[in-house]
C-alpha positions in Angstrom: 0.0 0.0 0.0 1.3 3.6 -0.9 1.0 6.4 1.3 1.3 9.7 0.4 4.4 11.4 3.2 3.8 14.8 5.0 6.3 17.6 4.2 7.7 16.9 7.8 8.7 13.8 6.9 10.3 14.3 3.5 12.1 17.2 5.3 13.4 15.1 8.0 14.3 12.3 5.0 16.6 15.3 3.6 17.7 16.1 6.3 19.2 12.6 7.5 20.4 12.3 3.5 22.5 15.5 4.1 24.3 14.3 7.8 24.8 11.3 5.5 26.8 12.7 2.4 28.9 14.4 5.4 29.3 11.4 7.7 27.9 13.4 10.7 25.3 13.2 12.9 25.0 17.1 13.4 26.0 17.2 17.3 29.0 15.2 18.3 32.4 14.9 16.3 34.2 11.9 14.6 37.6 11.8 12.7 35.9 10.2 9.5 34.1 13.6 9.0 37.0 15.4 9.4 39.3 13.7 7.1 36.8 14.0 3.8 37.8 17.4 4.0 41.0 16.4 3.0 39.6 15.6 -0.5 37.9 19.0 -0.8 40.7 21.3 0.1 40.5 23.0 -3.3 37.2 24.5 -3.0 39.1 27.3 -1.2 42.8 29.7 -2.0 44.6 30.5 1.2 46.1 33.0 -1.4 48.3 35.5 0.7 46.2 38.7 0.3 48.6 41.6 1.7 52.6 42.0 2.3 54.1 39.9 4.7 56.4 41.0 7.4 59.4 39.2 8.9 61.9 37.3 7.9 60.4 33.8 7.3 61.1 31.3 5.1 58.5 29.1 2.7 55.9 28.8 0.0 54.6 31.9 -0.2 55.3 35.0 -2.3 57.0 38.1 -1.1 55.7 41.9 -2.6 59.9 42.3 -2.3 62.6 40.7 -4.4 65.3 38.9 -4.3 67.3 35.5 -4.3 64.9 32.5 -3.5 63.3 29.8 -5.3 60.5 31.0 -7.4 61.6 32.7 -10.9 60.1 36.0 -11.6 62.4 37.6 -14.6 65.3 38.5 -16.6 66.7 41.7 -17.1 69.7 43.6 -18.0 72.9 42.6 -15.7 73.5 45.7 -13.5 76.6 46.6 -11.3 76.0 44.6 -8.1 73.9 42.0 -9.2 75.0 38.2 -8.2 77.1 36.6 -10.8 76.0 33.1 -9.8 72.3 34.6 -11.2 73.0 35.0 -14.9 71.5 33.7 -17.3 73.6 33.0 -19.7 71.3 31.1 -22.5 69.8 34.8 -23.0 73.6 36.2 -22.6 74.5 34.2 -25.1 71.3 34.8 -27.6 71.2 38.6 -27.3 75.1 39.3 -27.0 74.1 41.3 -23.5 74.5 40.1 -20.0 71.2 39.0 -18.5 70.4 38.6 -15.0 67.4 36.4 -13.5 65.4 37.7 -10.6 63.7 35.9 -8.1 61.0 36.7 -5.5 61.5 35.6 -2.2 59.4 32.5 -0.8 58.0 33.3 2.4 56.1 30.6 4.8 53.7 32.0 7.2 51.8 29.3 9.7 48.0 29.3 9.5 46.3 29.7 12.5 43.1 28.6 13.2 41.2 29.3 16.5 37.8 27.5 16.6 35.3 28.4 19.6 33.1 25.6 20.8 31.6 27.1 23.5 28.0 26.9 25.1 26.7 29.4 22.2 27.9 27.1 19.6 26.1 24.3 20.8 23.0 25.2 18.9 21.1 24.2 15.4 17.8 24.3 14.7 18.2 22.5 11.0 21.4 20.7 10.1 23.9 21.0 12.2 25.0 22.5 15.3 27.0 25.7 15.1 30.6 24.4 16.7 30.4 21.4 14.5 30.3 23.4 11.2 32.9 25.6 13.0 35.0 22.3 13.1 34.2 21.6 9.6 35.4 24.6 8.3 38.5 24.5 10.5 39.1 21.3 8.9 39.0 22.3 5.5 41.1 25.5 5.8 43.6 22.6 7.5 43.7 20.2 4.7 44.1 23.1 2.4 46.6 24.2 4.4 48.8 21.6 4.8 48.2 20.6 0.5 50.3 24.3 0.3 53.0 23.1 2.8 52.2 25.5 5.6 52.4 25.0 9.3 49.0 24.2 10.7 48.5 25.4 15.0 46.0 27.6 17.0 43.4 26.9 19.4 40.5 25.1 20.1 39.0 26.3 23.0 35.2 25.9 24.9 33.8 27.9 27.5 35.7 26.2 30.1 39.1 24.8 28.2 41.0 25.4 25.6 44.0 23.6 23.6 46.9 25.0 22.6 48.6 23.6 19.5 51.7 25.0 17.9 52.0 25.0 13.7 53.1 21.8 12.7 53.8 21.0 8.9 52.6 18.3 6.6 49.5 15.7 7.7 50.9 15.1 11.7 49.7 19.2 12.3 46.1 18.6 10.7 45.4 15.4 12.5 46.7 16.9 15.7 44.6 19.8 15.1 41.6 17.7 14.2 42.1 15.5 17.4 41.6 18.4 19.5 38.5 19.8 18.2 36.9 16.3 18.4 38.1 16.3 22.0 37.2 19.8 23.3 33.5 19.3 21.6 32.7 16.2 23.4 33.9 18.0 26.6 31.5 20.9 25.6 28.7 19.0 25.4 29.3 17.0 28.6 29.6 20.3 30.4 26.9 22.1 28.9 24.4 19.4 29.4 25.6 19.5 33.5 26.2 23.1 33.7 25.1 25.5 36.2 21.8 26.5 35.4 22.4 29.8 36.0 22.1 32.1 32.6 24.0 34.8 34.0 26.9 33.1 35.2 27.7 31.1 32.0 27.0 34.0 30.0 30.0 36.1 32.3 32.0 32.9 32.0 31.9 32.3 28.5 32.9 36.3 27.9 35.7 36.2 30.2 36.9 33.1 28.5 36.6 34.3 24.6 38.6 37.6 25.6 41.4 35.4 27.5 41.9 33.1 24.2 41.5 36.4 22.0 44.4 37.7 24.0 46.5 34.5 24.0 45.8 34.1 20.2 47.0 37.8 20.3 50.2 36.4 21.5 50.7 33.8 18.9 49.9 35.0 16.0 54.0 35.9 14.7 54.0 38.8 12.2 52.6 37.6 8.6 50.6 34.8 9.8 47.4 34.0 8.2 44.8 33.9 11.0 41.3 32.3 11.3 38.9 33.0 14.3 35.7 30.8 14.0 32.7 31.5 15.9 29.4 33.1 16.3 30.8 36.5 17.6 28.3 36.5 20.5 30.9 37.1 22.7 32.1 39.8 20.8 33.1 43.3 22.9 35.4 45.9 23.3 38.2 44.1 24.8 38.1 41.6 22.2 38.0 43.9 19.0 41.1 45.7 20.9 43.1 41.9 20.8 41.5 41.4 17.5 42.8 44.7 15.9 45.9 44.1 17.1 46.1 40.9 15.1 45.3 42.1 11.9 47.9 45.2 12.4 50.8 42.4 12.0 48.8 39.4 10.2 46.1 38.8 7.8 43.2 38.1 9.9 39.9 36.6 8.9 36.8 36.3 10.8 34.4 33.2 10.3 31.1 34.2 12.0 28.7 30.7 11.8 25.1 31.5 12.9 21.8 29.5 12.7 18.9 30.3 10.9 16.9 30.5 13.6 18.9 33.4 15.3 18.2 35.7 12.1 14.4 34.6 12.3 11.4 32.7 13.8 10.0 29.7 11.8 7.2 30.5 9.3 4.1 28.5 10.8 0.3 28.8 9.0 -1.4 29.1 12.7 -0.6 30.3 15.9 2.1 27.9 18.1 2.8 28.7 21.9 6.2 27.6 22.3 8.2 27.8 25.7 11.8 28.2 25.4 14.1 27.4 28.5 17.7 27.9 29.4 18.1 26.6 32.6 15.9 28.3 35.3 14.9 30.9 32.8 11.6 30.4 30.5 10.0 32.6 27.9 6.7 32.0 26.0 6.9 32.7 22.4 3.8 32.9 20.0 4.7 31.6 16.2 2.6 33.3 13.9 2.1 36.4 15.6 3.2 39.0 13.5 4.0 41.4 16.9 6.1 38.8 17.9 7.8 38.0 14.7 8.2 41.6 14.1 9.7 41.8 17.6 12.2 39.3 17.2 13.6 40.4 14.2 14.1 43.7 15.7 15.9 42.0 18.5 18.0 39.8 15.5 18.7 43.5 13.2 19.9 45.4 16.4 22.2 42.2 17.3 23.4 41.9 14.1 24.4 45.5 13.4 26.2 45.9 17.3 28.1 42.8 15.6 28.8 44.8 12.6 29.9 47.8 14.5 32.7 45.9 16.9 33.7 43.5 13.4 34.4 46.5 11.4 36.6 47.9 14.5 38.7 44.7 13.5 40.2 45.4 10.3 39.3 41.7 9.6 38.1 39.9 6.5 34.7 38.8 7.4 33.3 35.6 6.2 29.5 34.2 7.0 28.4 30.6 7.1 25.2 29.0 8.2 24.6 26.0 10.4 21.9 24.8 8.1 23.8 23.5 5.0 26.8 21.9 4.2 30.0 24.5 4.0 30.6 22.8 0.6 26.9 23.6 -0.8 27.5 27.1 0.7 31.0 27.5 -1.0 29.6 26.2 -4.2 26.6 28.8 -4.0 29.5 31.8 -3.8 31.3 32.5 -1.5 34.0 34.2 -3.6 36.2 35.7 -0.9 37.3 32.6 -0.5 38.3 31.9 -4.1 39.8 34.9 -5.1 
């Protein structure tokens, strides 16, 4: 016998497809999903996208120039140049002594900091927000390590955080990965046996973003490529000050993850009393009402635009993802600041 399924259920069939394709289950973290990003590391250019400062050595391409590995050109042999650089097939071609240039290969480590606090441990569709945070901190990994740069940072939730420095090749994506797959499963053990009270973990998780802001302040060695991944609810005034810092020395870029249902309240056909709870705290919500939909986005717009304010303060790149959809599908859809 046929029967005919509800929307609800063809949703939910989707949905279980997707967690398939990406070997999650949308909560917790395993290895396997981590190391498919290994095979979509192209989807994204770790291009270096200003000058570099220091004196580093690598793979990546200095404004300067000079002796190093990569060619760049030949020109006329002027008084000073290295003899040991001429090049004496066009010498010998054009009867005049030619030179060849090189630019200067510079290495910067990528680091990645990934928050997995109490905020991130949200999704209303797909996936919860700190485990497409780890997602995307594998993928920038993987791409990372294809390009032969040093892979470190921290992983950090609202009550520990891990401290990893860059490593090369596969051994500093792995460690890397280990540790977000740790530090989640200790974030959802704590948050489901936290204290209850909304205050205290909201003070807590503030204090605990501006100390890893600072110590990531600290790392970060002039001309590093830097990633911070979160939701930027903990975003303030102290942390913009650690963050601006950053991108004064290194390119930083910002990875803000939200949900959908942060932005707005589900669209219903009739009027829903919900209760939402956070520990001892309780609010009734209406779907369908248009006061209270109206309300709420007002709440989501001012949010959004006190965000705006501190992330501008930054001098950061700023890139968005959503919890509801794979970072692949999203990438794929444009996002062409990371493809440049």
């Amino acid at each position: 016998m046929w029967f005919k399924k509800s929307s609800e259920q063809i949703k939910q069939t989707h949905v279980t497809e997707l967690l398939d394709n990406i070997s999650s289950n949308g909560v917790e973290l395993s290895i396997d999903e981590l190391l498919q990003y290994q095979q979509k590391s192209s989807l994204i250019d770790l291009t270096a996208n200003k000058s570099l400062h220091g004196q580093l050595s690598g793979n990546y391409l200095a404004r300067s120039k000079g002796r190093g590995m990569e060619f760049d050109e030949v020109r006329h042999y002027q008084t000073g140049d290295d003899i040991r650089a001429i090049d004496w097939r066009v010498t010998a071609r054009t009867g005049k002594t030619h030179t060849k240039l090189f630019r200067e290969e510079i290495e910067r480590p990528v680091l990645i900091a990934t928050d997995l606090s109490n905020s991130m441990q949200f999704g209303s569709q797909l996936l919860f927000k700190s485990v497409q945070a780890a997602h995307i901190a594998a993928l920038i990994a993987w791409h990372a390590k294809n390009r032969g740069d040093r892979i470190g940072g921290i992983v950090f939730n609202q009550h520990k955080h891990t401290e990893l420095k860059p490593r090369s090749r596969k051994t500093g994506v792995l460690h890397y990965l280990h540790a977000l797959i740790k530090l989640q499963q200790q974030a959802l053990n704590s948050f489901t046996a936290s204290n209850p009270n909304h205050e205290e973990n909201t003070t807590n998780a503030n204090t605990f973003f501006e100390l890893n802001c600072a110590r990531l302040r600290q790392l970060a060695r002039p001309g590093s490529l830097v990633y911070l991944i979160s939701d930027g609810l903990q975003l303030n005034q102290e942390t913009t000050r650690h963050l601006s810092h950053i991108s004064r020395h290194c390119e930083l870029v910002i990875i803000k993850v939200h949900d959908p249902l942060e932005l707005e309240l589900p669209s219903v056909n009739n009027k829903i009393n919900v209760v939402i709870a956070h520990g001892k705290h309780r609010q009734q919500l209406t779907l369908g009402d248009k006061k209270t939909i109206k309300d709420y986005q007002q709440c989501a717009h001012l949010l959004a635009k006190q965000q705006q304010h501190l992330l501008a303060k930054t001098g950061a790149r700023v890139l968005n993802f959503s919890a509801s959809s794979s970072i692949e599908q999203q990438l794929k859809q444009g996002a062409s600041a990371w493809t440049r």
